[in-house]
N, C-alpha and C positions, 0 to 999 in steps of 0.2 A: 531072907534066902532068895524070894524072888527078884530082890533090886541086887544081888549078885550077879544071878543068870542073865539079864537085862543087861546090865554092863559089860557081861563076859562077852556076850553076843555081838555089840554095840562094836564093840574093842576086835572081835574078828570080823567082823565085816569090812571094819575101817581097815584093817592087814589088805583081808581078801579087794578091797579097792583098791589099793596103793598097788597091790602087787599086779593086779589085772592094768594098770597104769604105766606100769614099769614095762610090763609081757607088750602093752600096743606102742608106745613111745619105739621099743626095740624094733618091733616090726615095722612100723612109721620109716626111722631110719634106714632100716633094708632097703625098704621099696623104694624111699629118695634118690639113695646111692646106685640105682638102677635104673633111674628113670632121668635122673639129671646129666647132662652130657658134663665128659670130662675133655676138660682142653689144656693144651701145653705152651705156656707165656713164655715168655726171653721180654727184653730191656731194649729200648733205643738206647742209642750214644753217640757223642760227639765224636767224630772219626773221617776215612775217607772212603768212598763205594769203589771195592777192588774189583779187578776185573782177570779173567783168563781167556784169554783169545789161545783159539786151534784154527787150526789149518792147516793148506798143502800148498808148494809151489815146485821149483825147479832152480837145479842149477845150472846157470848161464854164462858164456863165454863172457867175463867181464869187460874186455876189450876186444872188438872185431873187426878188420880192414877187410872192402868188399872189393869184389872185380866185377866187372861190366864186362860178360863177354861179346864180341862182336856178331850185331844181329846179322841174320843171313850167309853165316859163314856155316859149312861143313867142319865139325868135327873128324880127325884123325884119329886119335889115342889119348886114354883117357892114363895118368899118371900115377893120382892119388886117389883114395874116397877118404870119407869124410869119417871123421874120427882120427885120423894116422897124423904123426908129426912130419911136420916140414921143416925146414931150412930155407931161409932165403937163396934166391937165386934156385930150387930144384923146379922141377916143371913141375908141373898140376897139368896141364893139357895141352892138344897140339891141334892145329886149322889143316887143314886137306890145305899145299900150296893155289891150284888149279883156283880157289874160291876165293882167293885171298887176293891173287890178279888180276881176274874179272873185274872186283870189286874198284879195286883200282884202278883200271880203264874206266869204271862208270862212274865214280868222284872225280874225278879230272875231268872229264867231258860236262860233268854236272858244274863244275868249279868255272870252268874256264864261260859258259851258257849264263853263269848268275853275273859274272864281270859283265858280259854285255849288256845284259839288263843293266846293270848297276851304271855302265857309261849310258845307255840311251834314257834313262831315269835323270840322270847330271843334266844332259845337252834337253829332255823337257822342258825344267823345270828354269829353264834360265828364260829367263823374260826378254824379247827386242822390243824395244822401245817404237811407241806409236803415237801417234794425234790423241790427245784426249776428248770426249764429249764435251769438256769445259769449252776449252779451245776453239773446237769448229762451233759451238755456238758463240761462244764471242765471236769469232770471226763472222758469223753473220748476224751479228747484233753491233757491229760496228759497217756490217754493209745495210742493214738497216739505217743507221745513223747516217752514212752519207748518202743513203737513197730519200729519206727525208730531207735532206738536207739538197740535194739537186732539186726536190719536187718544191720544195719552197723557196727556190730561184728561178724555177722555172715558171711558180703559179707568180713571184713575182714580176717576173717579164711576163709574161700575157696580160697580167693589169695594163702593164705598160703600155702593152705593144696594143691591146681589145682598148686604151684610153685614146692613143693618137688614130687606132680605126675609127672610133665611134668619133672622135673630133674630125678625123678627113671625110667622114660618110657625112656627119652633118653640114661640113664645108660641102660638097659636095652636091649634094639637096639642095642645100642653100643657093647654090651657083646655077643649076639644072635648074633651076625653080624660074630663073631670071631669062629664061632663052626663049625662043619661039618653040611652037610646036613644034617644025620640024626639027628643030636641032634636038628637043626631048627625043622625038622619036626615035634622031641615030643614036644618043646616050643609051635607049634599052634595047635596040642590038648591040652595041658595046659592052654593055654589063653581061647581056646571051652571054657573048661571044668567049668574055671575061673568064665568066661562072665555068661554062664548058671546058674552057683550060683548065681550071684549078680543079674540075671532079676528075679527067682525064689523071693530071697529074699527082690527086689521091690515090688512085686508083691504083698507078703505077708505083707508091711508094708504099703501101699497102703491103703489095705481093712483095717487093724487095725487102721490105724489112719483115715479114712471115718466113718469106726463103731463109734469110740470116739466121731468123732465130731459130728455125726447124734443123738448118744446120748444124748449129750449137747443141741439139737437143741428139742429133743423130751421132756427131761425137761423143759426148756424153756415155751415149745408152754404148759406143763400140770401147770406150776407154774400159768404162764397168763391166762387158763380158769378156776384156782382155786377162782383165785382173782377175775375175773368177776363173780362167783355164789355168792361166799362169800359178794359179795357189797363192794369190799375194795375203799379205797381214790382211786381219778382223778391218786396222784402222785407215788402211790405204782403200780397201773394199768401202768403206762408209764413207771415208769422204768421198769416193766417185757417186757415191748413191747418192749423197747431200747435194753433190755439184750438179748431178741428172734433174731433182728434185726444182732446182735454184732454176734450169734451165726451163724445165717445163710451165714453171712459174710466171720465167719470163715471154714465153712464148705467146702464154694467155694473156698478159699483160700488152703484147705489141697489139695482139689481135683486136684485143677490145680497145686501144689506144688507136690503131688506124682504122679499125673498120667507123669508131665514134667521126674519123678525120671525115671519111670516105663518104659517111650518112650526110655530116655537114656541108659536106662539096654538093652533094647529092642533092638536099633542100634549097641549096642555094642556086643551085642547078634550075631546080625544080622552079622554083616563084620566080629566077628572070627570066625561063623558056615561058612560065603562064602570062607575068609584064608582056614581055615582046609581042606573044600569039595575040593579046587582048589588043595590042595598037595597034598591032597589022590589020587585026580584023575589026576595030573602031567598035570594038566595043567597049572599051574605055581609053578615055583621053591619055595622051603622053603623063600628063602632069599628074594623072592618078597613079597611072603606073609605076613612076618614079617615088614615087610617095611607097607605095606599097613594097616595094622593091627596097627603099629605106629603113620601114619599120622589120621585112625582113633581114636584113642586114645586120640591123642592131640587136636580133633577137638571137640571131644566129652566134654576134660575138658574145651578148650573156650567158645563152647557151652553154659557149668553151669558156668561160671565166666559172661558171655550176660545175664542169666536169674534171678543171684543174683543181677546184678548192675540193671536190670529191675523191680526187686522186691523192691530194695530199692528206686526207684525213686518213684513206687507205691505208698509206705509207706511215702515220702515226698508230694506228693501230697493228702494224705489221713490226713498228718497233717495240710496241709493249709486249707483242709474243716473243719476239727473239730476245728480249730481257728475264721474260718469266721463261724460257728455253733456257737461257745460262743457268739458271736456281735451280732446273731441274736437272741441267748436264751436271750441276756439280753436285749433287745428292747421287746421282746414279752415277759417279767417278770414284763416290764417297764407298759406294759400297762394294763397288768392282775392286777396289784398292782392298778393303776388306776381304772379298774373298781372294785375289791374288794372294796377300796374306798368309789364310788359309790355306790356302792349295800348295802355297811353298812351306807354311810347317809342315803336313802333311807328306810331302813330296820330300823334306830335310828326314825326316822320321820312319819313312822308308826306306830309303837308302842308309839309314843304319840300320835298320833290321837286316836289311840286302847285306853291308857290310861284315855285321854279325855272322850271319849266316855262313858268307866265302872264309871268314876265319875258323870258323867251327869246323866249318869242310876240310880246310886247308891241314888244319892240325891232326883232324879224322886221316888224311890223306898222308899224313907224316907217321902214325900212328901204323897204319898198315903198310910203310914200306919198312919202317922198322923190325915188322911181325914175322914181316918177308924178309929180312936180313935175319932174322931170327931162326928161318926154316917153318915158324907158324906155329914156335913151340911159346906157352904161356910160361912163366916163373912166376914162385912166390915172392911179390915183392917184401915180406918180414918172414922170422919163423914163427914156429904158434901152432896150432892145430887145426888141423881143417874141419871146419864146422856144419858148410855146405859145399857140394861138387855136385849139380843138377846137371851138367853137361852128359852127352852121351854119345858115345861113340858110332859115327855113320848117319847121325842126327843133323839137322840143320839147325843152329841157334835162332829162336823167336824172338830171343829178349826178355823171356821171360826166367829165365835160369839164375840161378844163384851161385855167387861162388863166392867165401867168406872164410876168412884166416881168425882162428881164435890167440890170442897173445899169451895162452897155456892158464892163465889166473882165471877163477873163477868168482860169479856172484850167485848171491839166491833172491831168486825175484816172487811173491806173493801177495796175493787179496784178501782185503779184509773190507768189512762194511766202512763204508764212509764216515757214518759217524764214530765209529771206532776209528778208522784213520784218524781224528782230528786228534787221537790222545798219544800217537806215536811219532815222532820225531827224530832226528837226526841225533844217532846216539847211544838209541834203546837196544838194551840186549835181548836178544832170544835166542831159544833153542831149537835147534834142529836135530832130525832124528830121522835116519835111511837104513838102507841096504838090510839084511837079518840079522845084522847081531842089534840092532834098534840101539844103537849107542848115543849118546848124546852129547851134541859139539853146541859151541859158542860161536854165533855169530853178532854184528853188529849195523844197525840200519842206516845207514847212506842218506835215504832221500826219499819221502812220500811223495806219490801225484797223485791228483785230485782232478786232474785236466778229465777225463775220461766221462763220457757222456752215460757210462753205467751206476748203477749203484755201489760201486765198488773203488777202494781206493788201491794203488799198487805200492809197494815197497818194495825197494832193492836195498839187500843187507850185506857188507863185505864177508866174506868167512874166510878163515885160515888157511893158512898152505897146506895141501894136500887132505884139503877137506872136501868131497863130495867126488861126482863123475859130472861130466856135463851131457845133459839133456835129460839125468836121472830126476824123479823125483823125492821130495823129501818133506816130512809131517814139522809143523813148527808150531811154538806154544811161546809164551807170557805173557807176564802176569803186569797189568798197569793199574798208576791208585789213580785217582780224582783227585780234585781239590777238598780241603776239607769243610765238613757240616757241620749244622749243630744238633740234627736228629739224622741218622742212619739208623736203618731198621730190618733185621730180616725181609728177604724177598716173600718168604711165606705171610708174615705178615700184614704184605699188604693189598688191602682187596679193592675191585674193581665194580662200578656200575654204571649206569649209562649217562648219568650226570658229573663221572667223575672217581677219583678215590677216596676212599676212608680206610681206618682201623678199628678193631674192635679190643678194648681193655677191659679186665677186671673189676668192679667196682664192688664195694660191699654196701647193703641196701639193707637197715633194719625192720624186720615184721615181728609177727607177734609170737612167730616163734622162735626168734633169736636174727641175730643176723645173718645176711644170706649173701652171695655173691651172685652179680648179673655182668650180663656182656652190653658195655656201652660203647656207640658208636660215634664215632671223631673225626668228622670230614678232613683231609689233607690236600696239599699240594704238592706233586711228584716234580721233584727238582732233578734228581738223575737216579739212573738203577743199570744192576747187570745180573747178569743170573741166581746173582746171591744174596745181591743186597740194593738197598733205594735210600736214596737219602729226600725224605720229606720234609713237607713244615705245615704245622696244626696247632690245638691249641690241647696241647697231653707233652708230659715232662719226661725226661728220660727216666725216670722211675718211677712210671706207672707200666703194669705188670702187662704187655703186648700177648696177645692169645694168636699163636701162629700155628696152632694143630686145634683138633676137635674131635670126639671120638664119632659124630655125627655132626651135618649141618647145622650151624646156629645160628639166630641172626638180632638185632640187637633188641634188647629186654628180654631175655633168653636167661635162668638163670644157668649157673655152670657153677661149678667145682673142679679145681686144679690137682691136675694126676700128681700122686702121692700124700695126698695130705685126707 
């Protein structure tokens, strides 16, 4: 009996455990499903990342011819405003006459003012021919050559002429040597008397050829201030200044040339008036005298044989300057020719700006007699709609007014980001949508520019006839794919951190109480995206299960459970 009770007992406890097991298992589970965040997957796929562009633009006169109204002129009466149709040939605007004459007296006086520049620009630039610096220095590098060339006929004759003195002076001595005293005696009054002629007669050729040459020099300096009143050429002025130069040169040259003659006369002068005085007064013999009077003599002619070989080295160094003078006139000809050159393209290149200029006038100056044949009244040169008329009646035009004929067609011009620009093309359809009944018209895009230093690219799309108003605006939308991928993926998706992107998947993780789902995270690489979609690449298949909602933040080793299940 008692091993019944014992088993009965045994047998409900084991119930009462199992069922208290079953009661916390139940409750377990509640609290799981409350505590675990639920999140909502979707799939990558092989596809393209679509795109929806919005925006606003306007519509614009497709085709526009402009008019340049004339600056400075008075408006009369205004014709048209802007928005109204035209017709070729109706007026659009008219010039007060009174402004339009004016104007035309002061082009014509302005016209006729740029010709005369224009001829006295001609008659500058033309060159009269001159002496070059080459030239006048050859030319005295060949007067150099034959001033050497006399100085070494000349120092050769004084050899000659200082060989037969020193040979008659030692004849001479020799002879004097053989007489009595008193015949020496009257020999050195003779020589006195000799000497005294030839200092006299240096003396005298001295100042004559000084006069000559100062006269030379006095011409000279009157020819060159003739030429500077007269306004003569650069090269007629320089050579008189070179010929002044030449003369002064020579003048030093005579000076130091006779006054040397003049010294010589002068010592020779000197030692036979000392000879003479010493015999008269016996203080030396005739025959010393003559002796001294001899080695004078001969001292005197080596003397002028030292100052002619001196002169002639003068005159060889006088031609090595006027040779290295040629090298440098024709570097400095070299360059003058260079800027001549210069100055005449310059001077060629202004006189066609000058040229330009009187044509631009001239045609300005046709233009407003026409205006004036006109009455001053403008016409539309096409028909079309006028798009701009900034003129104003009683206004003076600045130049700054606008005035613009629309061809009646219109275009739609809009921005969009530039990197979106780069998916639009010549081609692409959009839609546009105005005015209050928001209706929606087809247009087609023309031509992206990208030139624009904004962020922003422009598109001009042709639209239909009798689609839009011009200057109204209008909302415009579609829709562009990408190229295609091999993983596109909800924009939800895909998450962002400061190393980069990932995603977070699904995975299932076995524990020990069964298996469980966790959110694993999958670094990517973002190849393109648009508001709805990104096309990546990772290392996750397109059917692993993407968690792009969460019913709270999760982040990865997070476990989770998928809403509905």
């Amino acid at each position: 009996m008692e091993r019944k009770k014992i088993r009965k007992w045994c047998r409900d406890g084991f119930l009462m455990f199992l069922g208290a097991m079953a009661v916390f298992t139940v409750l377990s589970r509640s609290l799981d499903s409350l505590t675990v965040p639920q999140v909502g997957t979707s799939y990558g796929k092989m596809g393209n990342v679509n795109y929806e562009i919005k925006g606003d633009g306007k519509f614009l006169a497709s085709g526009i011819t402009y008019l340049n109204p004339e600056e400075g002129l008075k408006v009369q009466s205004v014709g048209k405003t802007a928005g109204q149709k035209v017709e070729v040939g109706e007026v659009l605007f008219a010039y007060q006459l009174e402004g339009i004459q004016k104007k035309k007296e002061e082009l014509a006086l302005s016209i006729e003012k740029m010709k005369l520049e224009f001829s006295q620009s001609e008659v500058r630039s033309k060159q009269i021919p001159g002496i070059s610096e080459e030239t006048l220095a050859i030319q005295s590098l060949d007067a150099a050559k034959r001033a050497l060339d006399f100085g070494y006929q000349d120092l050769e004759e004084l050899r000659r002429e200082s060989e037969e003195k020193l040979a008659k002076l030692k004849r001479d001595y020799n002879q004097s040597m053989t007489q009595s005293e008193e015949e020496m005696e009257e020999e050195t009054r003779r020589q006195y008397r000799t000497a005294e002629r030839a200092y006299d007669a240096a003396v005298a050729k001295k100042e004559s050829a000084v006069k000559k040459a100062e006269r030379e020099v006095t011409d000279c300096e009157e020819k060159l201030d003739r030429l500077e009143e007269e306004g003569a050429s650069d090269e007629e002025i320089e050579k008189a200044r070179k010929a002044l130069d030449r003369a002064n040169e020579d003048l030093e040259e005579v000076r130091e040339e006779q006054s040397l003659n003049v010294e010589e006369a002068k010592a020779a002068l000197n030692s036979a008036e000392e000879d003479y005085g010493d015999v008269s007064a016996g203080r030396r013999t005739a025959a010393e005298a003559l002796k001294s009077s001899y080695e004078s003599s001969v001292e005197a002619v080596e003397t002028q044989i030292k100052a002619g070989e001196k002169s002639v080295r003068s005159l060889e160094e006088a031609l090595s300057q006027a040779e290295l003078a040629v090298s440098n006139a024709r570097a400095r000809d070299a360059v003058t020719a260079a800027e001549n050159q210069k100055e005449q393209t310059a001077s060629g290149l202004d006189r066609q700006v000058k040229q330009l200029d009187i044509t631009k006038a001239e045609e300005q100056l046709k233009a407003l007699e026409a205006l004036e044949a006109a009455s001053g009244e403008v016409t539309a040169p096409v028909s079309g709609v006028v798009t701009e008329l900034a003129v104003v009646p009683g206004k003076t035009v600045t130049g700054d007014e606008l005035v613009a004929i629309g061809d009646g067609r219109l275009k739609f011009e809009g921005t969009v980001d530039k990197k979106l620009g780069e998916l639009i093309t010549a081609g692409t359809k959009i839609n546009l949508q105005y005015g209050e009944s928001r209706r929606t018209y087809e247009a087609v895009v023309d031509s992206v520019d990208f030139l624009s230093e904004e962020e922003q690219a422009h598109f001009t799309a042709s639209v239909q006839e009798d689609t839009g108003v011009l200057g109204a605006t209008a909302a415009f939308s579609l829709n562009l794919t990408s190229q295609q991928y091999n993983q596109v993926i909800p924009i939800a998706g895909l998450r962002q951190e400061s190393d980069g992107y990932y995603i977070l998947v699904v995975k299932p993780q076995k524990t020990i109480l069964g298996e469980e789902l966790t959110a694993e995270k999958i670094p990517v690489e973002l190849l393109e995206k648009s508001s709805t979609q990104a096309a990546v690449q990772g290392a996750f298949s397109n059917t692993d299960q993407l968690i792009v909602s969460s019913s709270r933040i999760i982040e990865a080793g997070d476990r989770v459970r998928i809403s509905g299940e």
